[in-house]
C-alpha positions as CSV (number, residue, x, y, z in Angstrom):
1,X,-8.8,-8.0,-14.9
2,X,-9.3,-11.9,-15.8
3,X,-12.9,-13.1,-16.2
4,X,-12.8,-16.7,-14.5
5,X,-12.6,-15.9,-11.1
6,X,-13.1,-18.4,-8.3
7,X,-12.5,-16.4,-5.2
8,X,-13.0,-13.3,-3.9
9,X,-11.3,-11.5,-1.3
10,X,-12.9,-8.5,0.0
11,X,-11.4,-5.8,2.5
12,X,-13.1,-3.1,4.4
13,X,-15.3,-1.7,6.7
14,X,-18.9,-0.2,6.8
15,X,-19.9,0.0,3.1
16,X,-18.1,-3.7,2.7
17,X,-20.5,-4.7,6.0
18,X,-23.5,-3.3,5.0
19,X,-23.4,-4.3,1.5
20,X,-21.7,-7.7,1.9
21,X,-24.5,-9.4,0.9
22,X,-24.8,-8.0,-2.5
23,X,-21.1,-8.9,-3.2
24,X,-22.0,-12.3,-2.1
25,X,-25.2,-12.7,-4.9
26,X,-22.9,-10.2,-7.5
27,X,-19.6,-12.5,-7.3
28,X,-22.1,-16.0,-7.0
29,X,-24.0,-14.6,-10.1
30,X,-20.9,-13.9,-11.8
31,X,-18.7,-16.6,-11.3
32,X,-21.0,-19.5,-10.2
33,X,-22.5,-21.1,-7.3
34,X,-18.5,-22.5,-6.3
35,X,-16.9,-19.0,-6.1
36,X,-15.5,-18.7,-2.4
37,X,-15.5,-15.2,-0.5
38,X,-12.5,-14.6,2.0
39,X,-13.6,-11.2,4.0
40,X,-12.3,-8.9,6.5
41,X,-14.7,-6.7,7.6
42,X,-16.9,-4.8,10.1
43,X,-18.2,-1.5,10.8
44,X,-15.1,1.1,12.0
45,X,-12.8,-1.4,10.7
46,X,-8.9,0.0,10.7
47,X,-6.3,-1.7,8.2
48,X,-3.6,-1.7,11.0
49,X,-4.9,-0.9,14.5
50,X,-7.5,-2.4,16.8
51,X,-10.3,-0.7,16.4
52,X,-13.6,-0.3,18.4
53,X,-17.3,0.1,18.3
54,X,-19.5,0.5,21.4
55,X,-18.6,-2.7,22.8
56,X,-17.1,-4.5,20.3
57,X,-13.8,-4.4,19.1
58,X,-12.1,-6.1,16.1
59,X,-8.0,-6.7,14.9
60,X,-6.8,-4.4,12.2
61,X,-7.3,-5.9,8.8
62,X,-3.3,-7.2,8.8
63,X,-4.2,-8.6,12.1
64,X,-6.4,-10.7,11.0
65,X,-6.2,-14.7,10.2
66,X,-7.3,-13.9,6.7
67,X,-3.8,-13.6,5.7
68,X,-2.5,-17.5,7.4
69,X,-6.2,-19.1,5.4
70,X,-5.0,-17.1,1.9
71,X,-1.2,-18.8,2.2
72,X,-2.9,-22.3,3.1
73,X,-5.8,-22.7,0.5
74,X,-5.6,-23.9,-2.8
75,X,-4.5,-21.2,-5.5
76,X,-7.3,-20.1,-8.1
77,X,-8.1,-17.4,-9.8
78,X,-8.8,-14.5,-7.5
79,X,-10.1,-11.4,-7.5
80,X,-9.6,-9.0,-4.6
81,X,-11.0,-5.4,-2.8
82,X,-9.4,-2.8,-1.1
83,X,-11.4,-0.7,0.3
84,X,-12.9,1.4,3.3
85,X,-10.1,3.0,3.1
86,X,-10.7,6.5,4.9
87,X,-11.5,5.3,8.6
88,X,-7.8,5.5,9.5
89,X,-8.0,9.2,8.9
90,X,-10.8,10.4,11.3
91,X,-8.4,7.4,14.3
92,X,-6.2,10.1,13.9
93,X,-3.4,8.0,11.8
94,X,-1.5,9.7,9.7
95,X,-1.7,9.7,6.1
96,X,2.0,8.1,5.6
97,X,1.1,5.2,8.0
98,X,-2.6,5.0,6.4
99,X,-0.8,4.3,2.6
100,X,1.9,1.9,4.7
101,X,-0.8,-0.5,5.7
102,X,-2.6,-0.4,2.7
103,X,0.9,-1.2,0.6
104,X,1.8,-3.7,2.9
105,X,-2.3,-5.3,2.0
106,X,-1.5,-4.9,-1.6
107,X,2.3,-6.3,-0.8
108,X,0.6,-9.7,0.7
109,X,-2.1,-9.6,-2.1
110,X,0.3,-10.0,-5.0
111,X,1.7,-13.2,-3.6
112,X,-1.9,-14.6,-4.5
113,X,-3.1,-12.4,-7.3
114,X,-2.3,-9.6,-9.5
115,X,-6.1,-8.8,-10.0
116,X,-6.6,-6.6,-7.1
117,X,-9.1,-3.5,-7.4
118,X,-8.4,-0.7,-4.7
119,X,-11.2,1.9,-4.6
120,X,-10.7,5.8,-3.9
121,X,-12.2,7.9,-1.2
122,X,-15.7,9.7,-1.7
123,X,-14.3,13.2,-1.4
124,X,-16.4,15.0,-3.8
125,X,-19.7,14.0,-1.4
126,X,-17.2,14.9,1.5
127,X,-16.8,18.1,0.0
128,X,-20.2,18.8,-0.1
129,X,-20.3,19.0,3.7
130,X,-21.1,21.8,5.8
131,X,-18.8,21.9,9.0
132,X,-22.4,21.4,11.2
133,X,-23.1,18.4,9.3
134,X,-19.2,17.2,9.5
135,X,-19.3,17.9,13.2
136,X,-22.7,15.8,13.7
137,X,-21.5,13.0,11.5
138,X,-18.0,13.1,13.6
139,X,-19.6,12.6,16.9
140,X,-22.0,10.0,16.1
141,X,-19.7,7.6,14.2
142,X,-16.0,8.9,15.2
143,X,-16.6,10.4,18.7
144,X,-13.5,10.6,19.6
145,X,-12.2,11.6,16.5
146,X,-11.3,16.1,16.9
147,X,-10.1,16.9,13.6
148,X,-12.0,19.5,11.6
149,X,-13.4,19.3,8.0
150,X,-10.5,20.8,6.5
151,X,-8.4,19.0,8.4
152,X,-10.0,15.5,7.3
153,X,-10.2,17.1,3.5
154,X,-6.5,17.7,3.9
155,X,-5.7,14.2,4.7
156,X,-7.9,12.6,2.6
157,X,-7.0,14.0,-0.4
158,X,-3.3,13.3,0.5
159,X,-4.1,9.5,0.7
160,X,-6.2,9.7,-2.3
161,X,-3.4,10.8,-4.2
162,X,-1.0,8.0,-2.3
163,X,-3.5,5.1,-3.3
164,X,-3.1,6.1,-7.1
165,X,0.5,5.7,-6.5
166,X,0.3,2.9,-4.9
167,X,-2.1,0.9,-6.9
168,X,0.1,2.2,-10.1
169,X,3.2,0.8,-8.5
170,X,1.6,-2.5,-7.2
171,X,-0.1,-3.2,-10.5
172,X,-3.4,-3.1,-9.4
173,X,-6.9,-1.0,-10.4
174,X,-7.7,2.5,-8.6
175,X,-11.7,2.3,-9.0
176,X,-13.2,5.7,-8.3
177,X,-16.3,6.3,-6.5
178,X,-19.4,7.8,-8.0
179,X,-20.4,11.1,-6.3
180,X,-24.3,9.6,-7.1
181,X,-24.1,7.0,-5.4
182,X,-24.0,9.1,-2.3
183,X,-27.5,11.2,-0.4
184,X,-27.2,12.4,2.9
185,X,-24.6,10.0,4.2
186,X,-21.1,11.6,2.5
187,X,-19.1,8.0,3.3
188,X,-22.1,5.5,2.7
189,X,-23.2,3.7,-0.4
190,X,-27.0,4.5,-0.7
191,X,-29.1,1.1,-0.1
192,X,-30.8,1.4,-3.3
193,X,-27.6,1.6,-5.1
194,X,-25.4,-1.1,-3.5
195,X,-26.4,-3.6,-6.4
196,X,-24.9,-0.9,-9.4
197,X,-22.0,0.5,-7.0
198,X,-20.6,-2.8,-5.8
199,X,-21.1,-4.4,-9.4
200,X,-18.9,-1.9,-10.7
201,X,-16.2,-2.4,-8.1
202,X,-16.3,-6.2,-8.3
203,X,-15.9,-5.3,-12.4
204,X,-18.8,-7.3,-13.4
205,X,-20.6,-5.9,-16.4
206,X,-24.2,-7.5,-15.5
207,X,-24.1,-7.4,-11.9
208,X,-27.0,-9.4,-9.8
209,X,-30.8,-8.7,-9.3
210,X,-32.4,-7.3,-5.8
211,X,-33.8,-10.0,-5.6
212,X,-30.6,-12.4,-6.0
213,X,-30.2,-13.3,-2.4
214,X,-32.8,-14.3,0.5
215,X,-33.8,-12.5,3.6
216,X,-32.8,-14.7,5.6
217,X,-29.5,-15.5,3.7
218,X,-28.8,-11.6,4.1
219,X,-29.2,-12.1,7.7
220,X,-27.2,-14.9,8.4
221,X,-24.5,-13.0,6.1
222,X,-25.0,-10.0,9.0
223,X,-24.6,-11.9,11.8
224,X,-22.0,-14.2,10.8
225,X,-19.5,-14.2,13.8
226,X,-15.8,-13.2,12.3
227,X,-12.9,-15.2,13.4
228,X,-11.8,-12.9,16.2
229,X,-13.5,-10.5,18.0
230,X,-13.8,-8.8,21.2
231,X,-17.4,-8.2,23.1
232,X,-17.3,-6.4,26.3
233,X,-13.5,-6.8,26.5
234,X,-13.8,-10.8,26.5
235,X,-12.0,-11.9,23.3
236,X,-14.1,-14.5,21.4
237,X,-12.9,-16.7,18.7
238,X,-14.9,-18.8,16.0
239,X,-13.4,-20.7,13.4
240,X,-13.6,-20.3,10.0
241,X,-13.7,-23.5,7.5
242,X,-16.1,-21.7,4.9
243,X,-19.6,-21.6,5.5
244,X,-21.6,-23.3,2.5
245,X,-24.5,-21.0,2.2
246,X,-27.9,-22.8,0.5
247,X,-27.5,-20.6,-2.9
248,X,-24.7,-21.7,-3.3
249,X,-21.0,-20.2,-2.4
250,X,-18.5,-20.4,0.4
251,X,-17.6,-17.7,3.1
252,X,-15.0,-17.1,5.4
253,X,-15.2,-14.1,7.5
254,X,-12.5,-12.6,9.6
């Protein structure tokens, strides 16, 4: 991976959403207070379906307006992250359409970068699970989700093996995940870890501090409205010209 890098684009979902912030401080602490940070995001996010949460709903990933901003800003080095990738699984998608959104991300990344890291799935803390604690996490963040835990295991490991494929074929870095950096939660990064995990995955060798970003900066990160959204069923859309934040940096959320 190249070591100037003046943007960052980062794909995913809950661990990319809770977590954002420290990629924000890690890539600014990195690369400088210039680096920009292009995300798609948001908790339950799908790569290519519509996907919703209590009463909000967001566009798959390859939905999104990310994609038109990429093609129209000015090209610098870049550095980009695939990765949330299991949610697909538990919507019920298949793991052949699963790997054909995430080729066809890695498919519009290249025409902006060939540094592109594309993390695996946690399945050894999956594996850990019993099928009471599977069924409890199922309900309370996939309720209408009815596959079992072998079924889920199945699949999972099936589009494990498809992203090393993929990520050999498209030229880009398969990061595993480290079964430590999981407790109770099998699918989220522990808090007190996000600085290490997220370091590694951004491939920066002396990731940020704690203490590297505000509390208040972490908040306005949270509650930073993406481009398009829907709440309650009304569609609401904010646009996105890159957010200077105080520290330093630019973001654009989607």
């Amino acid at each position: 991976m190249s070591g100037d890098v003046g943007r960052v684009v980062a794909l995913g979902a809950s661990n990319l959403t809770r977590g954002f912030q420290t990629v924000v401080s890690t890539a600014r602490a990195a690369w400088g207070p210039g680096v920009e940070i292009l995300a798609a995001l948001g908790h339950g996010r799908s790569y290519g379906a519509r996907s919703r949460l209590a009463f909000r709903s967001l566009p798959g990933i390859l939905e999104s307006g990310l994609w038109r901003e990429l093609e129209s800003l000015p090209q610098v080095p870049t550095r980009a992250l695939v990765t949330d990738i299991g949610n697909d699984i538990l919507y019920g998608f298949s793991p052949e359409q699963t790997l054909s959104w995430v080729g066809e991300v890695l498919r519009r990344l290249r025409r902006v970068t060939e540094d592109v890291v594309v993390t695996g799935l946690p399945l050894a803390s999956i594996r850990r699970l019993s099928s009471l604690k599977f069924l409890a996490f199922r309900s309370i963040l996939v309720p209408s989700c009815r596959l079992s835990l072998p079924q889920v295991l199945e699949r999972a490991e099936l589009v494990n093996v498809g992203l090393a494929e993929l990520s050999s074929a498209q030229g880009a870095k398969l990061t595993h995940l480290d079964p430590a950096w999981y407790g109770f939660d099998p699918i989220h990064v522990r808090p007190s870890l996000w600085t290490l995990a997220w370091g590694q995955i951004l491939g920066v060798q002396t990731p940020a501090s704690p203490n590297g970003i505000s509390a208040v900066e972490s908040l306005r990160l949270y509650l930073m409205r993406p481009e398009r959204r829907w709440m309650f069923g009304r569609e609401q859309f904010t646009h996105q010209s890159g957010i200077a934040l105080p520290s330093g940096g630019r973001v654009w959320l989607y």
